[in-house]
C-alpha positions in Angstrom: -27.1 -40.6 70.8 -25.1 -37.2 70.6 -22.6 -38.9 68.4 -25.6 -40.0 66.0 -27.5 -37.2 66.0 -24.4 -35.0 65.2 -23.3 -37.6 62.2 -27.2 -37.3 61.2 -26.4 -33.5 60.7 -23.1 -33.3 59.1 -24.4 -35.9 56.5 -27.6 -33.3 55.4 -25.5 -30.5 55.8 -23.3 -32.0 53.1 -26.0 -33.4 51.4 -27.5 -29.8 51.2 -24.1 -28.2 50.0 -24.2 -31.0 47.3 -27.3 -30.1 46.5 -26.6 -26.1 46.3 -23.5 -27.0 44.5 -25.3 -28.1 42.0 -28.1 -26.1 41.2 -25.3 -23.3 41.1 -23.3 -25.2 38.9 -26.8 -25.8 36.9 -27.5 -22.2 37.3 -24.1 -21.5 35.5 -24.5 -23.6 32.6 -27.8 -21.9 32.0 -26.5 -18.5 32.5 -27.2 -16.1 29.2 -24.1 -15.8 27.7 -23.5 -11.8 26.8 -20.5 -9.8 26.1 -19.8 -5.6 26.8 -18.6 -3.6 24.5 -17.8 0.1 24.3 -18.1 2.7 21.8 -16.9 6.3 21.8 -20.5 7.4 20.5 -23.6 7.0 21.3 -26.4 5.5 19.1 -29.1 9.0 19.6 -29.2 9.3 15.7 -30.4 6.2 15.1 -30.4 3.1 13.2 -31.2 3.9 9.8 -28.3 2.4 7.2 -28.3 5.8 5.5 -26.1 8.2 7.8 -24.5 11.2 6.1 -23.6 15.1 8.1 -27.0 16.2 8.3 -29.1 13.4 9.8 -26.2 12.1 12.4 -24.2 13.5 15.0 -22.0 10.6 14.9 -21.5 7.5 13.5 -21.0 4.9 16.4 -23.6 2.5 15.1 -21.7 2.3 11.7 -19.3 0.0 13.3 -22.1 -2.0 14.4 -24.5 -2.1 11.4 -23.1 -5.8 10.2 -24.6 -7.7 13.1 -28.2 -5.8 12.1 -28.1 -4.9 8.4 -26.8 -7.0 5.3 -26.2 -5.9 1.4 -26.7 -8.0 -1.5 -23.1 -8.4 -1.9 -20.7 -8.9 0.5 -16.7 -8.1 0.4 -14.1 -10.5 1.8 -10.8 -10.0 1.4 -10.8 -8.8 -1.8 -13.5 -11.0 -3.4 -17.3 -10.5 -4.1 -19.1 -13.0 -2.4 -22.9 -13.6 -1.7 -24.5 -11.4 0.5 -28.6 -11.5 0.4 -28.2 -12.1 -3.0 -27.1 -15.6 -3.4 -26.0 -15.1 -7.1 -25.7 -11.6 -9.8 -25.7 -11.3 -13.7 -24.3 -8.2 -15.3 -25.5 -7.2 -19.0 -22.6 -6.7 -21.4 -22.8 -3.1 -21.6 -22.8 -2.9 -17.6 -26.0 -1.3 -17.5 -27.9 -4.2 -16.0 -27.5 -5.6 -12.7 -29.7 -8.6 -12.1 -30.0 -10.0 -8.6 -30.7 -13.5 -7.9 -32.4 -13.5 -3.7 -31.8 -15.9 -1.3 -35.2 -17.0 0.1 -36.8 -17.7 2.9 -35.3 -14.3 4.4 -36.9 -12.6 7.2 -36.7 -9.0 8.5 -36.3 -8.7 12.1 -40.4 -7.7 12.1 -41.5 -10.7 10.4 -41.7 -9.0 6.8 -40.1 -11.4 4.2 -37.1 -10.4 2.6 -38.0 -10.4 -1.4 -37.6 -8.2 -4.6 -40.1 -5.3 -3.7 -38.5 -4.9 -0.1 -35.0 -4.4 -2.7 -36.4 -2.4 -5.1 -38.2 -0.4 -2.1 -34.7 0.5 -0.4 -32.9 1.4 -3.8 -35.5 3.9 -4.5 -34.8 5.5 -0.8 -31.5 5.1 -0.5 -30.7 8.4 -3.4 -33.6 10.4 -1.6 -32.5 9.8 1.8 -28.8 10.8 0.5 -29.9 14.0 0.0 -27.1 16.5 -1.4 -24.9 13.2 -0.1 -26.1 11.2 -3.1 -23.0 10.3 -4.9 -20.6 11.0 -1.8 -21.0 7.0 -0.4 -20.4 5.8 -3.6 -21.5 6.5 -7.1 -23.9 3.9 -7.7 -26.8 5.3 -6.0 -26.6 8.1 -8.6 -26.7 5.5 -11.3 -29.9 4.3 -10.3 -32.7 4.9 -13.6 -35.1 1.9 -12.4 -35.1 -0.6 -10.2 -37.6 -3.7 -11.8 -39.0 -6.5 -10.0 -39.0 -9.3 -12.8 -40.5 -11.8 -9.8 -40.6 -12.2 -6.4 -36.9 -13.6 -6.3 -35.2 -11.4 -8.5 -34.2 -7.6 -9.2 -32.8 -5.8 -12.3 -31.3 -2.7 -11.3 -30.3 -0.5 -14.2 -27.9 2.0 -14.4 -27.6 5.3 -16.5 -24.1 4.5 -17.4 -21.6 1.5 -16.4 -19.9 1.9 -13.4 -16.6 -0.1 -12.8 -17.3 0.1 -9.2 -20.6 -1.1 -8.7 -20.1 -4.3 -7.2 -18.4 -2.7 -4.6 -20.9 -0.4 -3.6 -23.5 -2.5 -2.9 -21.3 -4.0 -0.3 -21.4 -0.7 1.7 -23.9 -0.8 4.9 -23.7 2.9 4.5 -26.2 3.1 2.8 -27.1 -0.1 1.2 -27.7 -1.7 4.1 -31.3 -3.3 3.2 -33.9 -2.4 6.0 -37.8 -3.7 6.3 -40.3 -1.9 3.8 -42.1 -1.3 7.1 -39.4 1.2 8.5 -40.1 3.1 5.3 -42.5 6.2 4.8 -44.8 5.8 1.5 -42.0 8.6 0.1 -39.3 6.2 1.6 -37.9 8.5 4.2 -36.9 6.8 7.5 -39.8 6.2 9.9 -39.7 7.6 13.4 -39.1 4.0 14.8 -35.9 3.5 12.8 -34.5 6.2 15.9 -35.2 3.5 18.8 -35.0 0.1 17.1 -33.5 -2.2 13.9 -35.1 -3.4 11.5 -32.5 -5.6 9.3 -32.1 -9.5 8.7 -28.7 -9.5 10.6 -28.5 -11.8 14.0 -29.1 -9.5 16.0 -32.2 -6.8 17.1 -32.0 -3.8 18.9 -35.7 -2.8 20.8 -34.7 0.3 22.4 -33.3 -1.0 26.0 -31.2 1.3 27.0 -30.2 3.6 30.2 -28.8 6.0 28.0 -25.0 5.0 28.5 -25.2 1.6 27.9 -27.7 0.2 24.9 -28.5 -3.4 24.8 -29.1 -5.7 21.7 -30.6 -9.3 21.8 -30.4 -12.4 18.9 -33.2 -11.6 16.4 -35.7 -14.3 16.1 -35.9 -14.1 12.4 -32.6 -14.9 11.9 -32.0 -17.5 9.6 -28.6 -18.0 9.8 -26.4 -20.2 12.1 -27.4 -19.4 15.4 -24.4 -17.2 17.5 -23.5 -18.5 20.7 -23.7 -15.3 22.3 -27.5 -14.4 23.3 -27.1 -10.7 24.1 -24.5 -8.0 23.8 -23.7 -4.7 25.4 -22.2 -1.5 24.3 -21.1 1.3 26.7 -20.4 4.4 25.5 -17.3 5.5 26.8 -16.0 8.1 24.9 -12.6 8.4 26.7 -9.5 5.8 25.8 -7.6 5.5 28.7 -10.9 5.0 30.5 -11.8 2.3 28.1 -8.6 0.4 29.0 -9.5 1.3 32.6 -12.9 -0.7 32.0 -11.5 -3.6 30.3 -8.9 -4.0 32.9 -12.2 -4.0 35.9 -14.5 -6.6 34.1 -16.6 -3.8 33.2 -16.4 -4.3 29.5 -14.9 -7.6 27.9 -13.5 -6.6 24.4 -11.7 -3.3 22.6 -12.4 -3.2 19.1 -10.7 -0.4 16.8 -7.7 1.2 16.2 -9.3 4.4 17.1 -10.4 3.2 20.7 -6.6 2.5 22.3 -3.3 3.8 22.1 -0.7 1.9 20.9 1.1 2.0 24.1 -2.3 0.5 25.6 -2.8 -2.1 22.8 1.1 -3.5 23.6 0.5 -2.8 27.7 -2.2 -5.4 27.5 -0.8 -7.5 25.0 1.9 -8.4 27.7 -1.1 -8.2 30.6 -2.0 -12.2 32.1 -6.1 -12.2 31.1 -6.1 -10.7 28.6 -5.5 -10.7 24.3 -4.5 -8.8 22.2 -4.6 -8.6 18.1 -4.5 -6.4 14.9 -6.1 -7.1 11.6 -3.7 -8.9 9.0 -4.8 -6.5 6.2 -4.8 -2.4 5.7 -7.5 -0.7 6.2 -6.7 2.6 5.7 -3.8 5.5 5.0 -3.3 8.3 7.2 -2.1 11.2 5.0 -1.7 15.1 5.2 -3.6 16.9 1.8 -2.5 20.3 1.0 -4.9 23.0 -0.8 -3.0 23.4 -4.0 -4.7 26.9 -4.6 -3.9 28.5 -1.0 -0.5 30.2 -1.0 2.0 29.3 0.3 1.0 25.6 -0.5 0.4 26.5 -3.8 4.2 26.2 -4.5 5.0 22.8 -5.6 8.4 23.3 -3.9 7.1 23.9 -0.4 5.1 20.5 -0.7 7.4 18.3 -1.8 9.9 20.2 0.7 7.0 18.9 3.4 6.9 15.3 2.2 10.9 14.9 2.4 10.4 17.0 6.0 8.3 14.3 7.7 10.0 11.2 9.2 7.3 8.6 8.3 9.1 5.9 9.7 10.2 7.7 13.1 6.8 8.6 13.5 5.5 4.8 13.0 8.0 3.7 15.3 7.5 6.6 18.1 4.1 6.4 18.1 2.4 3.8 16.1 4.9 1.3 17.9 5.3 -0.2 14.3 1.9 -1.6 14.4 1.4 1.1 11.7 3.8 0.8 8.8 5.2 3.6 6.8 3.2 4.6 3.6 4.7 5.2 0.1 1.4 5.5 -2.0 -1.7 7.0 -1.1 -3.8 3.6 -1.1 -2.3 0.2 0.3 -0.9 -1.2 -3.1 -2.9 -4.6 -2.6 -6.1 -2.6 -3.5 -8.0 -2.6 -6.6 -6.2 -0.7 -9.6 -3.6 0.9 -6.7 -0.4 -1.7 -7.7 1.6 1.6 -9.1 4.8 2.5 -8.7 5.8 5.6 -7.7 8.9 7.0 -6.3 8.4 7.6 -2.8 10.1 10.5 -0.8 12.1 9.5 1.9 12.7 11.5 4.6 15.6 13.7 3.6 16.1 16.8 5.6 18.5 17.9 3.7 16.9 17.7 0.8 13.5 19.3 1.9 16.0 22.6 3.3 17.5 22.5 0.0 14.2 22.3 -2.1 13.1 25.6 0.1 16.0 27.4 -0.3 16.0 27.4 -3.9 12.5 28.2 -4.4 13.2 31.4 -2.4 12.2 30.2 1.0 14.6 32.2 3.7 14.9 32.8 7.3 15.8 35.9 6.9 14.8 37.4 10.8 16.5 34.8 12.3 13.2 33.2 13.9 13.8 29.9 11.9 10.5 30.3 10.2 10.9 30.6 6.4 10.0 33.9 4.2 9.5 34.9 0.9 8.9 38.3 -0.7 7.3 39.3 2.9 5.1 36.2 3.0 6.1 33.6 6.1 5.9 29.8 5.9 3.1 29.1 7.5 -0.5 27.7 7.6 -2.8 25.7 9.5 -3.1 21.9 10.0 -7.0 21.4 10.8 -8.0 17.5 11.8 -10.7 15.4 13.4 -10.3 15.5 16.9 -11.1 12.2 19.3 -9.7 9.3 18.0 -6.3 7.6 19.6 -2.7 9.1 18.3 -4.3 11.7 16.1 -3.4 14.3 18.8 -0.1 13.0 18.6 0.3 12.9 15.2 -0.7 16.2 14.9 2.3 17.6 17.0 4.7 15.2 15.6 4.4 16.4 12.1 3.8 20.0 13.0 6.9 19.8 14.7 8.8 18.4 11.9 7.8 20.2 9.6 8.9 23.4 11.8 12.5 21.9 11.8 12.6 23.0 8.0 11.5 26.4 8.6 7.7 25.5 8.3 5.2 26.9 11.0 2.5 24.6 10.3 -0.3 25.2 13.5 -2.3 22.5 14.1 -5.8 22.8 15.5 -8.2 19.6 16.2 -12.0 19.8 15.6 -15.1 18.0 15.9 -15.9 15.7 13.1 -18.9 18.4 12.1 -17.0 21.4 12.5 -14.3 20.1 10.2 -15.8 18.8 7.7 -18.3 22.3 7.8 -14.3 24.0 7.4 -13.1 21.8 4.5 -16.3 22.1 2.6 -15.4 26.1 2.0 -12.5 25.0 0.1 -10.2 27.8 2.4 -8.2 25.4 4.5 -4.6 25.4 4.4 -3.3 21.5 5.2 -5.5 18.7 5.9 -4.3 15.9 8.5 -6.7 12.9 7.9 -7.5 9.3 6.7 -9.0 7.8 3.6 -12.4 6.2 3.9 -11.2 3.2 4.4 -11.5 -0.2 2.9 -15.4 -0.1 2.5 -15.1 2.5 0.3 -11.4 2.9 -0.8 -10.6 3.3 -3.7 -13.4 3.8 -5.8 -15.4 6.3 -4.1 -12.3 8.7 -3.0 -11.1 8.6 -6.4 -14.6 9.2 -7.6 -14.9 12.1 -5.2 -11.9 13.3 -6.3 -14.2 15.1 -8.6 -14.4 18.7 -7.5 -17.9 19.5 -10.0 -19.4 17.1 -7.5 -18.8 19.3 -4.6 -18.7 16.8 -1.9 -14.9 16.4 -0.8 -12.4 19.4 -1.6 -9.7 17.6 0.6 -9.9 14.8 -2.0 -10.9 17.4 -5.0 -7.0 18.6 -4.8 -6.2 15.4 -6.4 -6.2 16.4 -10.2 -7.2 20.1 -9.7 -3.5 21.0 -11.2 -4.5 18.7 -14.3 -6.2 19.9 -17.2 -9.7 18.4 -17.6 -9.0 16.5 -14.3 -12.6 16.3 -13.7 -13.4 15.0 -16.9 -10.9 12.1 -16.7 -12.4 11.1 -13.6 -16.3 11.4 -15.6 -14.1 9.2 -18.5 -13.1 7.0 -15.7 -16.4 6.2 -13.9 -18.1 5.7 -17.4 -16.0 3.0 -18.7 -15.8 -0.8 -18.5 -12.6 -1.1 -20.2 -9.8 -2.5 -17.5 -6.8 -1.5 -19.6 -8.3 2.5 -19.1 -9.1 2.3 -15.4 -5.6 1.4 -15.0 -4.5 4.2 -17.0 -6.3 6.2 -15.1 -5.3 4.9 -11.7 -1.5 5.1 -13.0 -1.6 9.3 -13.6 -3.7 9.8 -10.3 -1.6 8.1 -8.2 1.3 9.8 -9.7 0.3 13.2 -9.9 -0.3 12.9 -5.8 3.0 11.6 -5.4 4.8 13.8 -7.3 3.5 16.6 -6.8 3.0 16.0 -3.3 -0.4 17.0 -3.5 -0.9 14.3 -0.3 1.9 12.9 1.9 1.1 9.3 2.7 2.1 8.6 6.3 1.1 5.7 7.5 -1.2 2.6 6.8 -3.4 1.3 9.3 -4.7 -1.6 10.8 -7.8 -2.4 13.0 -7.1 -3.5 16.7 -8.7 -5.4 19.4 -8.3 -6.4 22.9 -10.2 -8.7 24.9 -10.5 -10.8 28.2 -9.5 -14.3 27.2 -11.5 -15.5 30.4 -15.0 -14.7 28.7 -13.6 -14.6 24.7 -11.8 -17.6 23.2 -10.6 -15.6 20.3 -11.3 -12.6 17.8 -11.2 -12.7 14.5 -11.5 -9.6 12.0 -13.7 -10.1 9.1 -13.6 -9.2 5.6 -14.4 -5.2 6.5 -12.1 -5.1 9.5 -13.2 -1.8 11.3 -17.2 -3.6 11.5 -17.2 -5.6 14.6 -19.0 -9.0 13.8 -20.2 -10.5 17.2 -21.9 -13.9 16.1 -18.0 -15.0 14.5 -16.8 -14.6 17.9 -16.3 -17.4 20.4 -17.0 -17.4 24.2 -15.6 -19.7 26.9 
């Protein structure tokens, strides 16, 4: 009876650890797939596609805008391709933009998607810019009338052609197309637009958040192929090595950026069993130092290009960019629009950059090894953006270089604010920063390059040693003809280089790293440093 009575038992107790096992296993299958990501930045100013200095602190949600916000046009790789628009016309004098709409569109709050919601945001988008109009790309200064010819379609007309157009309607910031409803009667952001989305993208954010970590769901409008992951997290984490730190605990499941790890973190996990970890195949930007051509003693053309023979380019990519980062001859990558120009690069050549100085007058004459001339030392500052991986390192690395050819270049990191509030008095000495990357590059640094505009002076130095530099660039943004932007593009990217007006350091690429338990694979998409969730795939 015993024997029976104990079989009896050992059969439900399996039965019952069957039966567990499975609804677990059930459980499992039905479990919301989610990933965690992490940001340096938090998301307090917002979600509104327009972001310029005086409405955000940061701009952490920029890197997330493409999963909530779409353009009209899209760029990939290179090419134009449909964005919300599923076709475009352009009038033979370029003044005419006609829009063709994909329809059935939904905003994330149920309001459809159509020609007045377009013409709504165009008309916002220059008022919301502020004294920023013009600075994220020229178009939205271009603007004379936006016309609704029927619910389907949109003619936007321009003041004057703009060779760039196309590719600044593919900028989130700020032609990222938002629901009328988010909008004030005088189109200025509504108060929501703080707390929530309201784009056609695949996914929604409705304000959950404890503050550190902000959580953002598939939006139910969404008309597009559905993403297999059903939530996402970001956790802001605004220091690296603690990033890594997280990764490596389960805490957060992917990296994404080039500004969010080291290099030496990025190959450390590359090597690391659980783990993946990738770079973008194309540029998508140039580190570079700019000089203030006016300031003394960087007004001498002899000290600059004394600096650009003075830096090691490729040491430095090697030290510290673990050649990940390549060395950079030209100020844009040369497979960019109009930027296939050669130039004659300057090599590092310390002999050569001694030499230069000690013709032009440039003497240590105490002894100190700092350079002198007619009582005026070598020196200046180096200001730059603190907070992003390397750029601390970089910093020193070509301060100290430059100090082994009698240069005492100081170099002090600041807040994003604060150094753009520094650069925008025109008194700085040297610049250590980036281009604007391939969202924007080239066409609205060149256009910017403009110093009647008054919005960049770092980029303003560009022509300011050319007579009617400004109104080559006017000449240039008001022409159609190919053969003249070329021109164009041909004396401004040789006037940089030789008169080393910027020193092209490096080019970039974006970077991620992720656990291959949870994430298949991660692919970079036509805007690299935008992290697309619904392209990637989950175990």
């Amino acid at each position: 009876m015993f024997k029976k009575l104990f079989a009896v038992l050992i059969a439900a107790l399996s039965l019952l650890t069957a039966l567990t096992g499975c609804a677990q296993q059930s459980n499992s299958t039905a479990q919301t797939k989610e990933l965690t990501f992490c940001e340096s930045w938090d998301f307090t100013s917002g979600f509104y596609t327009v972001l310029t200095p005086e409405v955000s602190t940061n701009y952490g949600v920029f890197y997330y805008m493409p999963n909530f916000y779409e353009t009209l046009v899209n760029y990939d790789h290179g090419k134009f391709v449909p964005g919300l628009a599923e076709k475009w016309d352009v009038s033979d004098d370029g003044l005419v933009y006609t829009f063709h709409l994909k329809k059935n569109v939904k905003f994330s709050d149920g309001t459809a998607f159509d020609a007045q919601a377009v013409k709504k945001n165009l008309e916002a988008i220059p008022k919301n810019l502020g004294k920023y109009n013009g600075s994220y790309g020229t178009v939205s200064k271009l603007i004379k009338q936006v016309e609704v010819v029927d619910a389907n379609t949109v003619q936007v007309h321009l003041s004057q052609p703009y060779y760039g157009t196309l590719k600044d309607f593919t900028m989130l910031n700020p032609m990222g197309m938002v629901s009328p409803n988010a909008l004030n009667a005088d189109g200025s952001p509504k108060e929501e637009l703080k707390t929530a989305t309201f784009g056609t993208g695949a996914y929604v954010y409705q304000g959950e958040t404890d503050g550190t970590t902000y959580t953002f769901v598939q939006n139910p409008e969404y008309r597009g192929e559905k993403s297999q992951i059903e939530k996402f997290h970001v956790k802001v984490i605004p220091d690296n090595d603690a990033k890594l730190l997280a990764l490596r605990n389960g805490e957060i499941d992917i990296i994404v950026g080039s500004d969010k790890i080291s290099y030496d973190g990025f190959n450390e996990m590359k090597t690391a069993g659980g783990f993946a970890a990738t770079a973008s195949d194309v540029v998508t930007n140039t580190r570079w130092i700019g000089f203030n051509v006016k300031n003394a003693p960087f007004d001498d053309p002899n000290v600059r290009l004394a600096a650009s023979y003075g830096i090691d380019k490729q040491g430095i990519c090697d030290s510290l960019f673990s050649g990940i980062e390549t060395k950079a001859d030209t100020l844009f990558d040369q497979s960019m629009p109009y930027c296939n120009v050669k130039v004659t690069p300057h090599n590092y050549d310390k002999q050569k950059a001694v030499s230069l100085l000690e013709e032009a007058g440039w003497k240590d004459s105490d002894g100190d090894g700092i350079r002198e001339k007619n009582g005026v030392r070598l020196q200046g500052e180096m200001i730059y953006i603190t907070g992003t991986a390397m750029i601390d390192d970089l910093a020193l690395a070509v301060s100290a270089q430059l100090k082994e050819i009698g240069m005492d270049v100081k170099a002090r990191g600041m807040e994003m604010l604060d150094y753009y509030g520094e650069t925008m008095k025109n008194d700085f000495n040297i610049s250590l920063n980036k281009a604007y990357g391939i969202s924007y590059d080239p066409y609205t640094f060149v256009t910017n390059m403009n110093s009647d505009l008054q919005v960049d002076w770092v980029a303003a130095q560009a022509l300011a040693l050319v007579e009617n530099g400004n109104g080559i660039l006017k000449e240039l943004n008001a022409t159609a003809d190919e053969s003249k932007i070329q021109q164009t593009y041909n004396l401004i990217l040789a006037e940089v280089n030789d008169k080393a007006i910027f020193i092209p350091i490096s080019y970039m690429k974006e970077l991620a790293v992720y656990n291959t338990a949870k994430i298949e694979n991660y692919t970079f998409n036509g805007q690299p440093a935008n992290v697309e969730v619904a392209s990637i795939k989950v175990k």
